[in-house]
Backbone as a printed PyTorch tensor [residue, N CA C, xyz], in Angstrom:
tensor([[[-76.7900,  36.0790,  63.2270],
         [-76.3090,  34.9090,  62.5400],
         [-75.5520,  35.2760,  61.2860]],

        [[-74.8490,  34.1730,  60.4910],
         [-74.0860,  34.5600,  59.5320],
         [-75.0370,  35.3310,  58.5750]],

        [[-76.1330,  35.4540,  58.4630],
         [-77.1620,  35.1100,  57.2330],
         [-78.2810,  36.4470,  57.3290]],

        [[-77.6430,  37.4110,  58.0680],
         [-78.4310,  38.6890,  58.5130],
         [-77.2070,  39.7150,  59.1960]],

        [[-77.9680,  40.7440,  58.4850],
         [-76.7960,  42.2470,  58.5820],
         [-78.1690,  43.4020,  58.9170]],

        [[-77.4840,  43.5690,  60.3720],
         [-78.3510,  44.8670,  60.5650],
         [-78.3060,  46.3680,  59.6960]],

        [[-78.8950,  47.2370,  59.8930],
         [-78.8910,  47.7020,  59.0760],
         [-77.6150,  49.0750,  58.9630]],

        [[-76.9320,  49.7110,  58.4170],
         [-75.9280,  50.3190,  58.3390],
         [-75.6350,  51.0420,  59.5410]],

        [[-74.5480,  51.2700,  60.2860],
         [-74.7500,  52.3920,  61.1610],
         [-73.9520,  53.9340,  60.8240]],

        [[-74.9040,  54.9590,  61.2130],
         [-74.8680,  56.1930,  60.9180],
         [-72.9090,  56.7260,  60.4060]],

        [[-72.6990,  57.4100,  59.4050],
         [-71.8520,  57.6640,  58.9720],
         [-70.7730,  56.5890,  58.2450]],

        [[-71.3710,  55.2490,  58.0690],
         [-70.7910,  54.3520,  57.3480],
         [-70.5010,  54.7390,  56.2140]],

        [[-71.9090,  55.2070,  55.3480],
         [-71.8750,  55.2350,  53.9460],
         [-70.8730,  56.6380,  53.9020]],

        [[-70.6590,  57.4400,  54.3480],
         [-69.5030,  58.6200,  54.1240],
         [-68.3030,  58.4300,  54.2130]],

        [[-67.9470,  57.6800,  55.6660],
         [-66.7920,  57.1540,  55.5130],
         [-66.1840,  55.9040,  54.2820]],

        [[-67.0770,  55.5990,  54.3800],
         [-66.5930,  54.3070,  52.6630],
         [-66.2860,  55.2120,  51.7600]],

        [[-67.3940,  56.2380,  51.6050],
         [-67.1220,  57.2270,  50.7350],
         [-65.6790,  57.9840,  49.9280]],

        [[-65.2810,  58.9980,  51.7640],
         [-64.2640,  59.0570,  51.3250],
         [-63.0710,  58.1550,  51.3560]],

        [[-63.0550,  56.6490,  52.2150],
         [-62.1090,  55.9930,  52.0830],
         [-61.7900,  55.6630,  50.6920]],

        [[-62.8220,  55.3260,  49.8560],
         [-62.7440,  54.5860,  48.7870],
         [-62.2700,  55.8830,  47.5190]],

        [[-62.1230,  56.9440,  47.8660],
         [-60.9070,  57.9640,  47.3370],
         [-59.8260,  57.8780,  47.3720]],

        [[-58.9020,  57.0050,  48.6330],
         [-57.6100,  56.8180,  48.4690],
         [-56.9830,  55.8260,  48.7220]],

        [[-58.2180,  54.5610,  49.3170],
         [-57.3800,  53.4980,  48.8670],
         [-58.8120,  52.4650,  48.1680]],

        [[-57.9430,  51.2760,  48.5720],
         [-59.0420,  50.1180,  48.1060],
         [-59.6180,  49.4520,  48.8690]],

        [[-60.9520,  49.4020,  49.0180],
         [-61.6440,  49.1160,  50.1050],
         [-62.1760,  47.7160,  49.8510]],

        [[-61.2810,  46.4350,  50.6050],
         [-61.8500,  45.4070,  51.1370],
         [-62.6080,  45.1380,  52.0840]],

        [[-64.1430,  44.6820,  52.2850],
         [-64.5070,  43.5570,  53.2760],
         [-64.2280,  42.4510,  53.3600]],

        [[-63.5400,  41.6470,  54.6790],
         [-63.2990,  40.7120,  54.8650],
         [-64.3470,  40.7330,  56.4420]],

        [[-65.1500,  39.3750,  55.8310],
         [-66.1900,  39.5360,  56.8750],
         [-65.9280,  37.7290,  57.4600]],

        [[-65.7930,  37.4420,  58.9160],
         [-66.0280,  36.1160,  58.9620],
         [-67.1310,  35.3640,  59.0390]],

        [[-68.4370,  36.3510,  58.7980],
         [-69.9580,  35.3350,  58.5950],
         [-69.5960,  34.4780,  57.1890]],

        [[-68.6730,  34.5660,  56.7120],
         [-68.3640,  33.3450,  55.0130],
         [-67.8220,  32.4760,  55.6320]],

        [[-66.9030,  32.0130,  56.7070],
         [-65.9660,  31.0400,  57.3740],
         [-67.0560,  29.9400,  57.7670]],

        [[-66.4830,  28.5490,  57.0970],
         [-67.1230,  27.3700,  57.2280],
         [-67.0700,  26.5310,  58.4390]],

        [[-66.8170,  27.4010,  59.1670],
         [-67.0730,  26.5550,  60.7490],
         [-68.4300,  27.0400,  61.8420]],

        [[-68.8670,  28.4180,  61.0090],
         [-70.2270,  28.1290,  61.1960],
         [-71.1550,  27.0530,  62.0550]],

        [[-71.6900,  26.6970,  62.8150],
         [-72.8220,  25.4000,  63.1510],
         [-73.7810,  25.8760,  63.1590]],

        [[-74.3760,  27.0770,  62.8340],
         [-75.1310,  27.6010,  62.7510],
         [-75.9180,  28.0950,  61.3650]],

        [[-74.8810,  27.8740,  60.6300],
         [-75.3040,  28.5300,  59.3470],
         [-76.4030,  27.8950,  58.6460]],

        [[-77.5410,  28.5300,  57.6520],
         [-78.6870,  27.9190,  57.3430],
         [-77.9550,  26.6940,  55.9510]],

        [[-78.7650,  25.9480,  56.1270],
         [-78.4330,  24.7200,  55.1600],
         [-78.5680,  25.2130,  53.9660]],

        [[-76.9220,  24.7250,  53.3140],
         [-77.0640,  25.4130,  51.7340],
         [-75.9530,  26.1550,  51.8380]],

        [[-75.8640,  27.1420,  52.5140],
         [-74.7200,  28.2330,  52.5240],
         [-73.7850,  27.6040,  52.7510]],

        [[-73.0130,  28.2220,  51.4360],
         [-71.5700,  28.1920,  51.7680],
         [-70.9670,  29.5470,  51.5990]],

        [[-69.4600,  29.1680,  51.8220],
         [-69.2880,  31.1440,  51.8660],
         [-69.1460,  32.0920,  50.7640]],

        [[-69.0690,  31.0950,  49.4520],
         [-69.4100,  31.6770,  47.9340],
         [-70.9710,  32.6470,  47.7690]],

        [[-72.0340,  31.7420,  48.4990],
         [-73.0880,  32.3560,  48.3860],
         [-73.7610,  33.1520,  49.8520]],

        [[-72.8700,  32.8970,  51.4880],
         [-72.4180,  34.4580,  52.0090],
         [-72.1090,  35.6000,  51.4960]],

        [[-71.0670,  35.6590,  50.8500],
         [-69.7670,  36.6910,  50.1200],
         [-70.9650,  37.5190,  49.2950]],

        [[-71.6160,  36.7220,  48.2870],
         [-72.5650,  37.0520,  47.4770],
         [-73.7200,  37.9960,  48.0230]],

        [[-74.5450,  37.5390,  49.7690],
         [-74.9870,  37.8360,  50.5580],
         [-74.8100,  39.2160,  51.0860]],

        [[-73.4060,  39.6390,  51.2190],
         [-72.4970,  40.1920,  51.7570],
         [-72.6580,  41.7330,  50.7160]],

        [[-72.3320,  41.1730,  49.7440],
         [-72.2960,  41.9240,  48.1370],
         [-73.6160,  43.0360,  48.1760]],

        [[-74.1900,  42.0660,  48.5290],
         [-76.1350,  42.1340,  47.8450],
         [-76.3980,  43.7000,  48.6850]],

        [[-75.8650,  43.1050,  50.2200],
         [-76.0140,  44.1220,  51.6460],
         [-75.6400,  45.4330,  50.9650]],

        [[-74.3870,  45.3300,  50.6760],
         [-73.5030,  46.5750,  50.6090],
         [-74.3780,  47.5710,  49.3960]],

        [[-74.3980,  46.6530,  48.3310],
         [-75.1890,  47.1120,  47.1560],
         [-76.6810,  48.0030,  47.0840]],

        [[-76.9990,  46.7550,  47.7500],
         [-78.7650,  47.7420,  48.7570],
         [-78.5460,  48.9740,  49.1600]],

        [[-77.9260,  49.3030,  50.3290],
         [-77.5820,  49.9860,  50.4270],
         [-76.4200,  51.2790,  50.6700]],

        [[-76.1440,  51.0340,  49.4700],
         [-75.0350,  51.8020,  48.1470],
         [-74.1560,  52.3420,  48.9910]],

        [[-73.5160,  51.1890,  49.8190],
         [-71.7430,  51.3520,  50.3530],
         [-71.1680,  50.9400,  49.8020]],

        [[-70.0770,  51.6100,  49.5770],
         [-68.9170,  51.6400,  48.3910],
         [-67.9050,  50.3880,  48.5040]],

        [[-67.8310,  49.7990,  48.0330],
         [-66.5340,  49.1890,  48.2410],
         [-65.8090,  48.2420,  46.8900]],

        [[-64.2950,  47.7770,  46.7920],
         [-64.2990,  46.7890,  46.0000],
         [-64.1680,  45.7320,  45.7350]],

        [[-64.3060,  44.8190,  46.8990],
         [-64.4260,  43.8330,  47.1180],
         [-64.6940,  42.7350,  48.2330]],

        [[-65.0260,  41.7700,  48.0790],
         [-65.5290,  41.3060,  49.4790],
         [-65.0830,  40.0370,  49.1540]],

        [[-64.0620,  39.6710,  50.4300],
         [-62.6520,  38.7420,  50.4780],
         [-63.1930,  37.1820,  51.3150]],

        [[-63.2940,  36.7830,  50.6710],
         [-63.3610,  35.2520,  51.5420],
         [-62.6080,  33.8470,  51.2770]],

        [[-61.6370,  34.6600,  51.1710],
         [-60.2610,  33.5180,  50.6390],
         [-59.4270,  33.0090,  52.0660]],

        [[-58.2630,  32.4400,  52.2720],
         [-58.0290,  31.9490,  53.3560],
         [-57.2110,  33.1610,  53.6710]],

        [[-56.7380,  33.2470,  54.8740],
         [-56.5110,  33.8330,  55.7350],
         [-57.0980,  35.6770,  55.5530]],

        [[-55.9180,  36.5420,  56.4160],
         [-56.4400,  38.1400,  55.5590],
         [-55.5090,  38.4590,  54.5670]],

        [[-56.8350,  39.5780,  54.0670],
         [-56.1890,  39.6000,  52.9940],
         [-54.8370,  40.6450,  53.0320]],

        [[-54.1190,  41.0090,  51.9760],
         [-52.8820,  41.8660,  52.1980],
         [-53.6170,  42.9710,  52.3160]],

        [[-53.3340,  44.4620,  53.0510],
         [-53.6540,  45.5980,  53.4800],
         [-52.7160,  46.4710,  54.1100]],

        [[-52.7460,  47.6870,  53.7920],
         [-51.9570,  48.9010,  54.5440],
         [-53.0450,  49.3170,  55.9430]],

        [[-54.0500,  48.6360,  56.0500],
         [-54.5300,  49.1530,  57.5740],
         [-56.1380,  47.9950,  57.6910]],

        [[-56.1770,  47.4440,  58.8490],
         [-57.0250,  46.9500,  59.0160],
         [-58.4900,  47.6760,  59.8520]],

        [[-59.6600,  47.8660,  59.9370],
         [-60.6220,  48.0580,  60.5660],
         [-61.3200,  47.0760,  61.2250]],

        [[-60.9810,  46.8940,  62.3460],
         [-61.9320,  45.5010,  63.3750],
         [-62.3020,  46.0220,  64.4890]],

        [[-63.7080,  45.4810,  64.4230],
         [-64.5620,  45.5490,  65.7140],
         [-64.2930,  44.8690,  66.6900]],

        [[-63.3520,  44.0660,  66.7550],
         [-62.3440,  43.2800,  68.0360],
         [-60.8130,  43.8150,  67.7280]],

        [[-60.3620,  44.2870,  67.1010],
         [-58.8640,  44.3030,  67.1250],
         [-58.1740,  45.2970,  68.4230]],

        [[-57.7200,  44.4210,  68.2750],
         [-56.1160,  45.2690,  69.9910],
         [-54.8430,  45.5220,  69.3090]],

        [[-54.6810,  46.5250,  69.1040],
         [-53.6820,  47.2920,  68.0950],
         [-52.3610,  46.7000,  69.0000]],

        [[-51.1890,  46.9700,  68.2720],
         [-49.8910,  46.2130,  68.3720],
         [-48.6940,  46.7090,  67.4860]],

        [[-48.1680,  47.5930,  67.6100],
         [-46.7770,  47.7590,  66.8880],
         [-45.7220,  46.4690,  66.4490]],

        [[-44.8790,  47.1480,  65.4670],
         [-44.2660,  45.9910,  65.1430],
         [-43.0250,  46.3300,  66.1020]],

        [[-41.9380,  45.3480,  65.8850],
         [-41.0680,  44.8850,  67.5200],
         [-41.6240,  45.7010,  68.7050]],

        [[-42.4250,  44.7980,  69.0590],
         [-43.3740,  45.2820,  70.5340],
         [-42.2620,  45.2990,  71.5520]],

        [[-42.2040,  46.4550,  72.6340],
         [-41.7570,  46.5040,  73.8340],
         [-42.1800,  45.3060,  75.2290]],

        [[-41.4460,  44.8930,  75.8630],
         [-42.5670,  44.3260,  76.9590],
         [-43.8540,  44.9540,  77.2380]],

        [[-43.6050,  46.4340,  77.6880],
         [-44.9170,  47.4600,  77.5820],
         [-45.6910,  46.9120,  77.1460]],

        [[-45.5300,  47.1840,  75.8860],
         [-46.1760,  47.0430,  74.5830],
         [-47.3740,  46.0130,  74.2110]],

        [[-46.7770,  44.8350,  74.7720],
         [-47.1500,  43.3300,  75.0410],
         [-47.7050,  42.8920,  75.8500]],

        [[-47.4870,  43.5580,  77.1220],
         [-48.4090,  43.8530,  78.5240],
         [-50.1660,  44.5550,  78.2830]],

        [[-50.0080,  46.1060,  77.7110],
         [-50.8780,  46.5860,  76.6930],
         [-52.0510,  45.9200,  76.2380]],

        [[-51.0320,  45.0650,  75.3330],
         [-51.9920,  44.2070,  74.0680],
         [-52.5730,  43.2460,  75.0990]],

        [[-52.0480,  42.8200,  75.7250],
         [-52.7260,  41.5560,  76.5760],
         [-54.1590,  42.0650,  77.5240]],

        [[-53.5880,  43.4600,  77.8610],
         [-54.8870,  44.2420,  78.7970],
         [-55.9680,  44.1140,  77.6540]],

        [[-55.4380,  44.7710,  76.6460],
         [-56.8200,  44.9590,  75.7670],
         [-57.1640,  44.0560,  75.5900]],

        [[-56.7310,  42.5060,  75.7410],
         [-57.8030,  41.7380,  74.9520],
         [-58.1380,  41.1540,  76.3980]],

        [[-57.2960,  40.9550,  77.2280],
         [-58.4300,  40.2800,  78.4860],
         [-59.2890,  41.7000,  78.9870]],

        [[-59.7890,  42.9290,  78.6790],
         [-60.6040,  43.2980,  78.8610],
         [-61.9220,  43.2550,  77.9440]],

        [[-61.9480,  42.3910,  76.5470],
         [-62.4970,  41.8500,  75.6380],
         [-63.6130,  40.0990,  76.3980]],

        [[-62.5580,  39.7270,  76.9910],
         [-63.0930,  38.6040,  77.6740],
         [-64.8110,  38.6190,  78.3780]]])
């Protein structure tokens, strides 16, 4: 649920580590997004984000900030546990590709 974070998985805290040497490390997490129906009464995504904060802090992953503004935020590279990578002016290929990867997501 929005309102619970398992607990780190192995080599997280290193990689934040050295990421957070050369650039700036945003979380943008969508357990803060208010469409939720699930979310416990009370939460909103000010006091997710906060939630979010608390996680990272516990246990001392690096980062500088944790984004819950509208859309994403600006970035030189994204990290997603769903994303289907995509060049910019995609080939038909290219587009064919992207479409495999996500109907194999389905």
């Amino acid at each position: 649920g929005p309102d619970h974070i398992g607990d780190p998985r192995p080599g997280a805290k290193n990689f934040l580590s050295e990421l957070k040497k050369v650039a700036k490390v945003v979380v943008f997490t969508t357990r803060t997004k208010a469409e939720f129906d699930d979310r416990p009464k009370g939460c909103t995504p000010k006091s997710l984000a906060a939630f979010v904060r608390k996680w990272l802090d516990v246990n001392d992953l690096e980062y500088d900030e944790v984004y819950v503004g509208q859309g994403k935020p600006m970035a030189v590279a994204y990290l997603d546990d769903r994303a289907v990578p995509i060049p910019s002016n995609p080939t038909e290929r290219e587009f064919e590709d992207a479409l495999n990867g996500i109907l194999c997501h389905l």
